[in-house]
C-alpha positions as CSV (number, residue, x, y, z in Angstrom):
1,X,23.3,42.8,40.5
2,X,23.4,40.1,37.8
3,X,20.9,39.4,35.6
4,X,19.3,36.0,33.9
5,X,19.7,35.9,30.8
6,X,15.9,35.3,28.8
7,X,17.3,33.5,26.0
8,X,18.8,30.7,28.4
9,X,16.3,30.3,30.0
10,X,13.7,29.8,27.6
11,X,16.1,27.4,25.7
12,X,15.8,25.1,29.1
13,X,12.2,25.1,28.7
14,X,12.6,24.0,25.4
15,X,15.6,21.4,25.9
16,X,13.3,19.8,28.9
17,X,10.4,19.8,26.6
18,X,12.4,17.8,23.8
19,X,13.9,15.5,26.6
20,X,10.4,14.7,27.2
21,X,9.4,13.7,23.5
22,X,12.5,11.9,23.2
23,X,11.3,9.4,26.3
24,X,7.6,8.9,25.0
25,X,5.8,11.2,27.6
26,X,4.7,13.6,25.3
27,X,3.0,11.7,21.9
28,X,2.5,15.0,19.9
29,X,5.5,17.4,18.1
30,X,3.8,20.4,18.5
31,X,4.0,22.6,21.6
32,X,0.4,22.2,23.9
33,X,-1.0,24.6,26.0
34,X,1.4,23.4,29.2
35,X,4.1,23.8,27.4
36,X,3.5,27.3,26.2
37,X,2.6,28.8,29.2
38,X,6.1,27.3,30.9
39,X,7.8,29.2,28.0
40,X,6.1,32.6,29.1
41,X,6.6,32.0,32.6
42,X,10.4,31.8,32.3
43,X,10.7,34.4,30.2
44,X,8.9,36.6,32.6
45,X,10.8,35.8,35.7
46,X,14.4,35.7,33.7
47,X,13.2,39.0,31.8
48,X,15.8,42.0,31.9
49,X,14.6,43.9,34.8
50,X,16.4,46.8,33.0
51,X,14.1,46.1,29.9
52,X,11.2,44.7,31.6
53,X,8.1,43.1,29.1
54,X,5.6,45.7,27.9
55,X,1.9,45.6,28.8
56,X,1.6,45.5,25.0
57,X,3.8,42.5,25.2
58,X,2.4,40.6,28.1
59,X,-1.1,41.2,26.4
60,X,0.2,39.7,22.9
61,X,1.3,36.8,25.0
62,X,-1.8,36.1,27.0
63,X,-3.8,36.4,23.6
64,X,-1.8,34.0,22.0
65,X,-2.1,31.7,25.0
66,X,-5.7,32.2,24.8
67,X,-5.7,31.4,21.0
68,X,-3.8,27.7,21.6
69,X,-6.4,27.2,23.9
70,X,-9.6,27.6,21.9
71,X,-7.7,25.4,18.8
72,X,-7.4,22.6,21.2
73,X,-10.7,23.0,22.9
74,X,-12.2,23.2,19.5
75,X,-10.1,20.1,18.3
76,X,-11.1,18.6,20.9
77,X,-14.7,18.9,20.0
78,X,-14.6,18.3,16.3
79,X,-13.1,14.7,17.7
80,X,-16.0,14.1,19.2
81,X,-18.3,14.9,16.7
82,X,-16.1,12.4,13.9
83,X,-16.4,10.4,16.6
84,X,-20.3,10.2,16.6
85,X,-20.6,10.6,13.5
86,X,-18.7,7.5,12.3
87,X,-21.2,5.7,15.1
88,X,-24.3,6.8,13.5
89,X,-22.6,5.5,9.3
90,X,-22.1,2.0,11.0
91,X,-25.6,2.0,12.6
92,X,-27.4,3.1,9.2
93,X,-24.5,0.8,7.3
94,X,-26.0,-2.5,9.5
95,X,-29.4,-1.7,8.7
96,X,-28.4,-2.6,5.1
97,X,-27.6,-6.1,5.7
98,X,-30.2,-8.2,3.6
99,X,-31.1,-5.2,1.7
100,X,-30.0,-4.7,-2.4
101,X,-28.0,-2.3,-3.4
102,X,-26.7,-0.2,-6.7
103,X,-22.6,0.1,-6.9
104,X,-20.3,0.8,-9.6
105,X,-19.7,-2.4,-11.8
106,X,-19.3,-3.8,-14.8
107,X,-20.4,-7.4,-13.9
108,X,-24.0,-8.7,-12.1
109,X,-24.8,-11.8,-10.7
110,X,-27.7,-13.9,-12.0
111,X,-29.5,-15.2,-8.6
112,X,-32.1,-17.7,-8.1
113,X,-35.0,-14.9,-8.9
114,X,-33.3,-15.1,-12.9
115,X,-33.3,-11.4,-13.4
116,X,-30.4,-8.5,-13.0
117,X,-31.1,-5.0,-12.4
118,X,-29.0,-2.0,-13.3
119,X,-28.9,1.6,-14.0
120,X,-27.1,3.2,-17.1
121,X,-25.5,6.7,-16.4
122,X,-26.6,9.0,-19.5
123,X,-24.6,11.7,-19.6
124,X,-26.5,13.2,-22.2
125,X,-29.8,12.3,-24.5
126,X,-28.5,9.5,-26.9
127,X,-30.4,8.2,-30.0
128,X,-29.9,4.6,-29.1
129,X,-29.0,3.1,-25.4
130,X,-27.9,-0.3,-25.6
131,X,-26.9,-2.8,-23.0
132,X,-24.4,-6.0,-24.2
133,X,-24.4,-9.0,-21.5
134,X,-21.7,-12.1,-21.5
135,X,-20.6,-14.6,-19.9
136,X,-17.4,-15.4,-18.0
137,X,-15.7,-16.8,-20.9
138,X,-16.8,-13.3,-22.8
139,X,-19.1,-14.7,-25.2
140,X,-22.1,-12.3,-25.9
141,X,-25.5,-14.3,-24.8
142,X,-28.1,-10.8,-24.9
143,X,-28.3,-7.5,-26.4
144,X,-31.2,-4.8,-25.1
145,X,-32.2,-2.0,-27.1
146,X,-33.2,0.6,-24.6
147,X,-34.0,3.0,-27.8
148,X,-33.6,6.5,-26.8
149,X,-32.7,7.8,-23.6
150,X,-32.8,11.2,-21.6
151,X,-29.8,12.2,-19.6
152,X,-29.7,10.8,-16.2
153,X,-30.4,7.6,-14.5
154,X,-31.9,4.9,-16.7
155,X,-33.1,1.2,-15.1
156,X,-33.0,-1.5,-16.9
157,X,-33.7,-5.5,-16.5
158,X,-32.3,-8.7,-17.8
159,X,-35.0,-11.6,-17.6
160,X,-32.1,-14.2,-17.1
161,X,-32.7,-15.3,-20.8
162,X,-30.4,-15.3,-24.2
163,X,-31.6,-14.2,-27.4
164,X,-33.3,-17.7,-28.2
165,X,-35.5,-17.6,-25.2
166,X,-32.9,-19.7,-23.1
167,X,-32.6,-19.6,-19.6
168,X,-29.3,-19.1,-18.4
169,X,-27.6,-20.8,-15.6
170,X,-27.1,-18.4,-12.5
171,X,-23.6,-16.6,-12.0
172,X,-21.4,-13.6,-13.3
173,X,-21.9,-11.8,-16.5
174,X,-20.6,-8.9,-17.5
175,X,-22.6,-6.1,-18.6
176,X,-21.5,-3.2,-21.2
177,X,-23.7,0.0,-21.9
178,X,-23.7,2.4,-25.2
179,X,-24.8,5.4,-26.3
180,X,-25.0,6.6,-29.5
181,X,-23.7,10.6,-30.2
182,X,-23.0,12.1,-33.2
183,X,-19.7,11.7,-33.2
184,X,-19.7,7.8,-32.2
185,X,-20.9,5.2,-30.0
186,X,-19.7,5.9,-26.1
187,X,-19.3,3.2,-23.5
188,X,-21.2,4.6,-20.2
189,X,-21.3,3.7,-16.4
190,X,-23.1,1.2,-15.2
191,X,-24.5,0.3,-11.8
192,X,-25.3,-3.4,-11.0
193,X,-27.8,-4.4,-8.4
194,X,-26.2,-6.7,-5.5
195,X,-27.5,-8.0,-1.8
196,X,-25.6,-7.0,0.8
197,X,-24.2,-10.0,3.3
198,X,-22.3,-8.0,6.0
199,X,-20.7,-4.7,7.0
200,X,-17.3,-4.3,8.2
201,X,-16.1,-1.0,10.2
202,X,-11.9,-0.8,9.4
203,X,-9.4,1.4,10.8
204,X,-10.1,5.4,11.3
205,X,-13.3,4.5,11.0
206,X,-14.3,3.1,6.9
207,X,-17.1,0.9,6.4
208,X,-17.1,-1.8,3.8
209,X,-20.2,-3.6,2.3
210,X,-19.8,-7.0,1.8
211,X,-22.0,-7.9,-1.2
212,X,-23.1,-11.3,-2.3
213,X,-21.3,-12.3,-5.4
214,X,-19.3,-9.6,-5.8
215,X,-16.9,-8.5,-2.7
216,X,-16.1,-5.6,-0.6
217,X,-17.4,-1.9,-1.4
218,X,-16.2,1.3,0.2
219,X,-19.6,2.7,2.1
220,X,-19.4,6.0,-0.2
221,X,-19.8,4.0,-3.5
222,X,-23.2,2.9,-3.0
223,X,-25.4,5.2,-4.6
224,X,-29.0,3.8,-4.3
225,X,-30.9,1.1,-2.0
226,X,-33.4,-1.0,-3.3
């Protein structure tokens, strides 16, 4: 009586399965549920019938089988919920265009309406919160005083207007915010007010604001609508 030897015939499997990766029919490197099950099949027809498989064995087998299964089944499902879920961001992203926004920025653009909104980050109370605006060619035109200021979130408003009472032309102008600590002055985060134009949706999925005057924002930047 001759017997198969196990080891052979598994490495077949395996040698057909690589074959197949090599040609393109199989897009993945890791071994599917088809694949697995082939393995246990040969090894159970080409098993030592002197040394048959246990039931212990054949049971740790199935299990594992079963195991692959519910991975793919549940891979298959968190797909599909991505999936939805990057449908519903670029439904809620469009209903932005035309509305204003708050992103990280040092710079704000002075419209038509002559104002520019912002928010100051405070990370903690400060004796004196103060907001420096210039120009493109960095000369200082305005200086606010905001006074004191709790931590948090703190809105503030530029009327268009330099320190003489002149109105200044529309455009870019960069915007610096301090607080004052005991041990020094600290430059803090701004956030600058901008209208958004248009939404893109790029690959895997990432959405892009477009905003007037001021270029292309990841989605997850924006951090308040007007």
């Amino acid at each position: 009586m001759s017997i198969v030897n196990t080891t052979n015939a598994t490495t077949d499997v395996l040698a057909e399965y690589r074959a197949k990766q090599d040609s393109g029919a199989n897009g993945s490197n890791d071994l599917g549920r088809n694949e697995f099950m082939e393995l246990m099949i040969a090894q159970l027809k080409n098993q030592n019938p002197l040394e048959p498989k246990g039931n212990g064995e054949f049971i740790a087998d199935l299990a594992q089988f079963s195991s692959l299964e519910e991975m793919q089944n549940l891979s298959s499902t968190v797909d599909s919920v991505v999936g939805e879920f990057r449908s519903t961001q670029a439904l809620q992203a469009s209903a932005m265009v035309g509305k204003s926004v708050m992103a990280p920025t040092n710079f704000g653009i002075l419209d038509e309406t002559g104002s520019m909104e912002g928010i100051v980050n405070v990370p903690a109370s400060t004796g004196g919160l103060r907001i420096t605006i210039e120009n493109e060619s960095g000369e200082m035109v305005r200086q606010l005083d905001l006074g004191e200021a709790s931590a948090g979130q703190q809105k503030f408003t530029w009327d268009g207007e330099d320190g003489n009472g002149n109105t200044m032309p529309p455009g870019r102008y960069y915007v610096t915010a301090q607080g004052s600590y005991p041990g020094g002055t600290e430059q803090l985060q701004t956030l600058m007010s901008a209208n958004v134009d248009s939404v893109s949706l790029g690959q895997g999925g990432n959405i892009t604001l477009n905003l007037a005057g001021m270029g292309a924002i990841p989605l997850s930047d924006v951090q308040h609508i007007n």
